[in-house]
N, C-alpha and C positions, 0 to 999 in steps of 0.2 A: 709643668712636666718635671716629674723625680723621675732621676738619673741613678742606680747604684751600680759599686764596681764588684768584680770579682770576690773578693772576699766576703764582699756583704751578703752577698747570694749567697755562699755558701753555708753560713750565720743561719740565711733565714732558710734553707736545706735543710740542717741539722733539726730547726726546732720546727721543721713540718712533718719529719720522720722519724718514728721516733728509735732510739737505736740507728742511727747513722749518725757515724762519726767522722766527720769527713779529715782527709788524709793531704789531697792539693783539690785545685781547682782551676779550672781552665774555663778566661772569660771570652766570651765571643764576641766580635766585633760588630757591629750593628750602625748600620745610620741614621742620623741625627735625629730624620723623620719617626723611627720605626718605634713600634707602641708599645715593644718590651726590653727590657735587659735578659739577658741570655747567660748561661752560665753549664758547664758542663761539672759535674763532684765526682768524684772519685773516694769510695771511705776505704777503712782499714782492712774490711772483704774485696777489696778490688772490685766491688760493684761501682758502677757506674748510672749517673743522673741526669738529670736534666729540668733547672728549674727557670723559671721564668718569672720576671716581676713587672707588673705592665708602667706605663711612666704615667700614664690620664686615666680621668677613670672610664670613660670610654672605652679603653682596651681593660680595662678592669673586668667589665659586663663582657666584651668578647671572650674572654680567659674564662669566665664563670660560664657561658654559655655551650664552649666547646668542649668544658669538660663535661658537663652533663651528656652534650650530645654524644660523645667516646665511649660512656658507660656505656649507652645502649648499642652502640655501631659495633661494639665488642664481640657482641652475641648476637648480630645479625650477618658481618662479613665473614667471608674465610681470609681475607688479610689480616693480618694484626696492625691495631692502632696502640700510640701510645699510652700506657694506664695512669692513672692519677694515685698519687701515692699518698700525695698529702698537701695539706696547705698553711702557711705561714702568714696571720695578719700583718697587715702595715700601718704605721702612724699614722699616715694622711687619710687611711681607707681603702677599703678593697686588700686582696689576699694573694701572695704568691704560690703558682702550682709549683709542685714537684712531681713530676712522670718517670717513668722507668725510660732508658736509654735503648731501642731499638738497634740493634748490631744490623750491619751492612754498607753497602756503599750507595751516596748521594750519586744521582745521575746528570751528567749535563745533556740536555735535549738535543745538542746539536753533534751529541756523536752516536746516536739511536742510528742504525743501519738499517737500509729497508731489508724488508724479509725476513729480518732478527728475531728471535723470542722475545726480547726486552720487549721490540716495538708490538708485535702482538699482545703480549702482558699487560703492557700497558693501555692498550683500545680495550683490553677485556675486562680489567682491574677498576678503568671507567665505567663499562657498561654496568658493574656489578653495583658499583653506587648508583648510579640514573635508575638502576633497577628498583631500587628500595619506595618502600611506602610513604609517601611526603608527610605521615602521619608520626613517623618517627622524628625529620625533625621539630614537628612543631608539638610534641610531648617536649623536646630538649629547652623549646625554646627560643630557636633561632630566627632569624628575617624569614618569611614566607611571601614568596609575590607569583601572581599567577602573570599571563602574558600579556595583560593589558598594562598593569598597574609595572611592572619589568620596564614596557617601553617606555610609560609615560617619565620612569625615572632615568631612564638614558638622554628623554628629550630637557628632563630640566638640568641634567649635567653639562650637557653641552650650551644650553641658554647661560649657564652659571662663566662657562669655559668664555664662550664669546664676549660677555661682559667685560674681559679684561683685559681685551685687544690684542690679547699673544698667540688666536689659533689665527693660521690663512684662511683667504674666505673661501678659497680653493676648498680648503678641507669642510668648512662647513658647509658649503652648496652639495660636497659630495654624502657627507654624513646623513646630515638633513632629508635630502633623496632617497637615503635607503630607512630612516625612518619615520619617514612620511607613509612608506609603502606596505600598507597595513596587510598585503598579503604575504609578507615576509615574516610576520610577526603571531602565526597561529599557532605556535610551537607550545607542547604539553609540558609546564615547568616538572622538574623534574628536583631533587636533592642534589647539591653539587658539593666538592670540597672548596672552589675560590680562590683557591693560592694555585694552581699547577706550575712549576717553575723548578730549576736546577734543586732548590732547597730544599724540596718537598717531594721529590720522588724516588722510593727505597728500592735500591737493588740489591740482588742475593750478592754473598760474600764471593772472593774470587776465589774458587776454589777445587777448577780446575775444567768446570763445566760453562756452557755456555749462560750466562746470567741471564735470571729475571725478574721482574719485580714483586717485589716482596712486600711494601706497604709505601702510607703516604704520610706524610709529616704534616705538622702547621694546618691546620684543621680551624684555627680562628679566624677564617672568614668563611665559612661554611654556610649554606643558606638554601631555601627551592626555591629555586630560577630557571634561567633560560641555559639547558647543556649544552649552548654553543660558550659560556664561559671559561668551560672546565677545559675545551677542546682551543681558545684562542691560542693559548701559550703555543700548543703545537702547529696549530696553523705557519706561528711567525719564526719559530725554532728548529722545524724539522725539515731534513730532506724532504723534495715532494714524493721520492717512491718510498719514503721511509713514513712516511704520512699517509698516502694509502695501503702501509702494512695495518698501518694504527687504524684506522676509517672502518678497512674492513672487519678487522677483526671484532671493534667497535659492534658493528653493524649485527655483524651475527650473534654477538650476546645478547643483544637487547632485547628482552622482553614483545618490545613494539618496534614496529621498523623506524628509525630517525625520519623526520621530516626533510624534505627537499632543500630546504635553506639553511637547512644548518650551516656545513662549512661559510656558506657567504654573511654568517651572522657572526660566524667564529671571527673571519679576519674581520668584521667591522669592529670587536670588541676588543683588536689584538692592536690595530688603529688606534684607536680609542683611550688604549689603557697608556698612552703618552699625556693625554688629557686630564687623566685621571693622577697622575704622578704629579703633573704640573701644579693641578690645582689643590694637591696634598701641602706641596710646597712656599704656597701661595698663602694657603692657611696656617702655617708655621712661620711666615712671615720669612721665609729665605729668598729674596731675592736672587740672589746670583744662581742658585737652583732653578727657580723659575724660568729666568731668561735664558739656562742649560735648557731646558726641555722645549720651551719655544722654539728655539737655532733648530733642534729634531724638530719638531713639526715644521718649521718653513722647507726643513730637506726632504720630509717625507710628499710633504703638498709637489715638491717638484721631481723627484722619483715615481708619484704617483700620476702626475700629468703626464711627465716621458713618457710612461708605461700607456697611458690611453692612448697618446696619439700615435704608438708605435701599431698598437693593436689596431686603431683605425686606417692606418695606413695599408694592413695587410691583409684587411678586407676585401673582396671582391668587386667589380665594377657592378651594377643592376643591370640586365641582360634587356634589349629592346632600347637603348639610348642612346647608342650609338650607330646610327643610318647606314655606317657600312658595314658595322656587324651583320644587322637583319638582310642585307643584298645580298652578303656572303653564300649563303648557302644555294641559291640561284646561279650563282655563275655557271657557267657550263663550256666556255673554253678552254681551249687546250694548254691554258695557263696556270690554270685552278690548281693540279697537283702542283705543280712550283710554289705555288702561293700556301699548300700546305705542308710542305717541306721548310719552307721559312720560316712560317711560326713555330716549328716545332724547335727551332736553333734557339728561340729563347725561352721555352718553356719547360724543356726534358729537365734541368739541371734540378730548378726546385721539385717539379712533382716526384723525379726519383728521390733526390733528398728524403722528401717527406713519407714517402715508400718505406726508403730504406732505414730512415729513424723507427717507425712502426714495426718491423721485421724483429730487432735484436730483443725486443721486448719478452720475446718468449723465449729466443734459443739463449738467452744471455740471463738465466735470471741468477739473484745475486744467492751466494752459496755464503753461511755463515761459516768460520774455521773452527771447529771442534775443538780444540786445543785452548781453545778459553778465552777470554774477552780482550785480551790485551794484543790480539793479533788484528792487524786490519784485514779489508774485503776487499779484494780487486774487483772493482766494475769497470769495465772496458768502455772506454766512449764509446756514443754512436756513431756507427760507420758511416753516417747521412754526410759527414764533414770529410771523413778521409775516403770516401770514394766517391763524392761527385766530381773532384776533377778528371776521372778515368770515364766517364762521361765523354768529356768533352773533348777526350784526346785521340778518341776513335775518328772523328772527320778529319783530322790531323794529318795523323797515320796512313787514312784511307787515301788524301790528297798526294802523299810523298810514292804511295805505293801505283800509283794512277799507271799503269803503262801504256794504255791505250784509250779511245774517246770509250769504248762501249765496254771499258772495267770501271773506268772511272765513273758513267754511269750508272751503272749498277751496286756499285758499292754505294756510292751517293744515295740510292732512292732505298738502299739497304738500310745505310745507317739510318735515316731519315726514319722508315718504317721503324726501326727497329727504337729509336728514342720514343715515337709517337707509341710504342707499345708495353716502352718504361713507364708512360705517363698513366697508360691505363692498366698496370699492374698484372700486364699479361706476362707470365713467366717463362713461359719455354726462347720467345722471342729475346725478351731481358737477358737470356742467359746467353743464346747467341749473340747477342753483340758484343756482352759484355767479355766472352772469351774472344772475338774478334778483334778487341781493343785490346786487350791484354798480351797477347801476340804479336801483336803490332808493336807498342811500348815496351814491351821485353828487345824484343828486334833489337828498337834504338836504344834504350835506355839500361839493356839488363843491371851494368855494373852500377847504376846508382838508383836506382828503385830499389825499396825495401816491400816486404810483403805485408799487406794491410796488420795480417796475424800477429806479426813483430813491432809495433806498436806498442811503448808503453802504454799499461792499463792502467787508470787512473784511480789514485787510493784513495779511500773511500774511510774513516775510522771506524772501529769498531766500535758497537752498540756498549759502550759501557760507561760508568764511571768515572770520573776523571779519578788520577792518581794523587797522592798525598791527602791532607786533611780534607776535610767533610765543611770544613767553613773557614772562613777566616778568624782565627783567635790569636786572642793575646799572650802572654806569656806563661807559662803554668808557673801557679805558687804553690811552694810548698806551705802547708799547714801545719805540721808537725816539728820540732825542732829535733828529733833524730834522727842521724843519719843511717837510716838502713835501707837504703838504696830500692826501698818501692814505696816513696813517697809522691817519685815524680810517673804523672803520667804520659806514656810514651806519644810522643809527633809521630801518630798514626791514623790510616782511614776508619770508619765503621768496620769492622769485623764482628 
């Protein structure tokens, strides 16, 4: 593996351009693993560069591949990719690109806002690649795998992974299961770009409207596969209502409708791509890396057990199994209503809960702030939290207010009715009890009850860009040895 630094990049800039004179150069930080050196130029026009020199030759033939396939993606999208300007040989072999510098801002995945343009932009800036003719990449050149020869290399990645005793066997019973199940796996490959991630996706400049994206970086893992690839990142990065902005909007470009399993293929590969890291690492011979990405998988194998046995526990009982449920409905003494008024003491709280979490969904939806990407979105929790205890405060109330046997009864078989008609989503009833309770609680409590409405809303960031540089780089040198103070390039975002 050849390593070059800053400078050198810039050397090999100048003699792949011809007429660029470069001025400084700002190098980019990159880890150990990664298959290029990076380098930002800046010449004497204040133009701006971007070259790349791969360290194996492996990523040699990647670099050579995705520049071909860019020519042609040029004249097929309405985004702009980045163009190849020129190429600079290397001693050991293989050639460094130099590309034109796309202005804008790098996105980080986890402040995309649902409802946003960003997040629509970007399910749509997808559909528009998955759209293309799989004929185009393979004129460029690149990997083509249809959906059988897809899984069969997913299953020898993971046979590769197990081999080395670092995945749980948690994780591969579960992995294993979902691709064993050949009817998960009949999805039409499609063109993807491979990398979707903070690094690689361009948004418009901030400039005073609501941002959106504008194109996609890093193109050197580009291939036709499976478009549950292109969609992992988002899986494991995005808000979930800010992921059915993307899904949907997704959905309606496409050409074809997405198959049903998509997202459950996305998170497997968003899983996965921990596997995939490891055994990067593994193959570079970095130990202490390895056994980093292992510790995540044994956390993941036990956040992902939590998570099953939480979901099996809030399962329902199977109805017929229980001998006094099936009597139940038979009784016909005059105890029966009591016995239905009881059960209703433990079951109004969650089903209104679940009610009232579904409700806010439509009168609450999330409004972007005009005023430009740098403002956050209040989304208001759901009220499923802050008003079941007003549930349960109604018999409460209704007990302290008892003044006689035949009020107290009737309020009793009120409230009673009246939760049994919270559970079955009858409204006018809901409403009456719910101001019943409320009245009551006011009574006792007015001076320290607050009104649901007064509730801090909870902030939510805006759909944009994170602030300051586009990557992590190194120091800028200066090139030139005069000082006329636009040699250095300024510590700023994409613009």
């Amino acid at each position: 593996m050849t390593s070059r630094g800053p400078l050198t990049l810039a050397a090999l800039a100048s003699a792949a351009v011809p007429g660029l004179d470069p001025d400084s150069v700002e190098g980019v930080v990159t880890p150990a693993v990664s298959p290029f050196d990076v380098a930002f130029v800046q010449d004497h026009e204040h133009r701006r560069w971007v070259v790349r020199s791969p360290r194996t030759p492996a990523a040699s033939a990647q670099l050579e591949q995705s520049a071909a396939l860019l020519a042609l993606l040029a004249r097929r999208l309405t985004m702009p990719v980045p163009a190849v300007r020129g190429w600079a040989a290397l001693p050991e072999g293989g050639r460094a690109c130099v590309t034109s510098y796309l202005t804008g801002r790098l996105v980080d995945l986890e402040s995309i806002a649902p409802g946003s343009r960003l997040a629509a932009g970007l399910g749509r800036a997808l559909a528009q690649l998955h759209n293309l003719d799989t004929r185009v990449y393979e004129e460029a050149g690149v990997p083509v795998y249809d959906a059988a020869s897809y899984r069969t290399r997913r299953l020898a990645e993971l046979d590769r992974a197990a081999a080395t005793g670092r995945v749980p066997t948690g994780l591969l019973g579960r992995w294993e299961g979902i691709l064993d199940d050949e009817s998960l796996w009949g999805f039409a490959a499609t063109p993807t770009h491979g990398a979707i991630g903070p690094g690689t996706v361009l948004a418009t400049p901030d400039d005073g409207e609501e941002p959106d994206v504008k194109g996609l970086l890093g193109w050197e893992s580009a291939q036709v596969a499976d478009p549950a690839d292109d969609l992992a990142p988002l899986v494991g990065g995005l808000h979930p209502e800010a992921l059915d902005t993307v899904l949907e909007a997704y959905a309606h470009a496409r050409v074809e409708r997405p198959d049903q399993h998509l997202q459950r293929r996305a998170r497997l590969v968003h899983e996965m791509q921990l596997v995939r890291s490891m055994m990067v690492a593994v193959a570079a011979g970095d130990d202490t890396g390895a056994e980093q990405r292992a510790a995540e998988l044994r956390r993941l194998d036990e956040q992902l057990a939590a998570e099953e046995a939480a979901e099996q526990s809030r399962l329902p009982e199977p109805k017929g199994e229980d001998p006094a449920a099936d009597e139940a409905p038979d009784e016909t003494s005059d105890d029966a209503p009591d016995a239905k008024a009881g059960t209703t003491t433990t079951q109004p709280v969650a089903t209104a809960a679940a009610a009232q979490a579904a409700e806010p969904d439509e009168d609450q939806a999330v409004e972007v702030e005009p005023t430009g990407p740098a403002q956050p979105v209040a989304v208001e929790a759901s009220d499923a939290v802050d008003e079941a205890p007003d549930i349960g405060e109604a018999p409460e109330a209704a007990d302290d207010e008892a003044a006689t046997d035949a009020e107290a009864d009737a309020e009793a078989e009120a409230e009673a009715d009246g939760a049994t008609d919270i559970a079955e989503g009858d409204a006018t009833e809901a409403n009456l009890d719910t101001e019943a309770a409320t009245d009551a609680t006011a009574d006792a409590d007015a001076p320290t009850e607050a009104p649901a409405q007064a509730r801090a809303p909870e902030q939510v960031p805006v759909a944009v860009p994170r602030q300051g540089n586009d990557h992590e780089t190194a120091e800028i040198v200066s090139i030139n040895d005069e000082d006329d103070g636009d040699d250095i390039i300024p510590v700023l975002p994409r613009r």
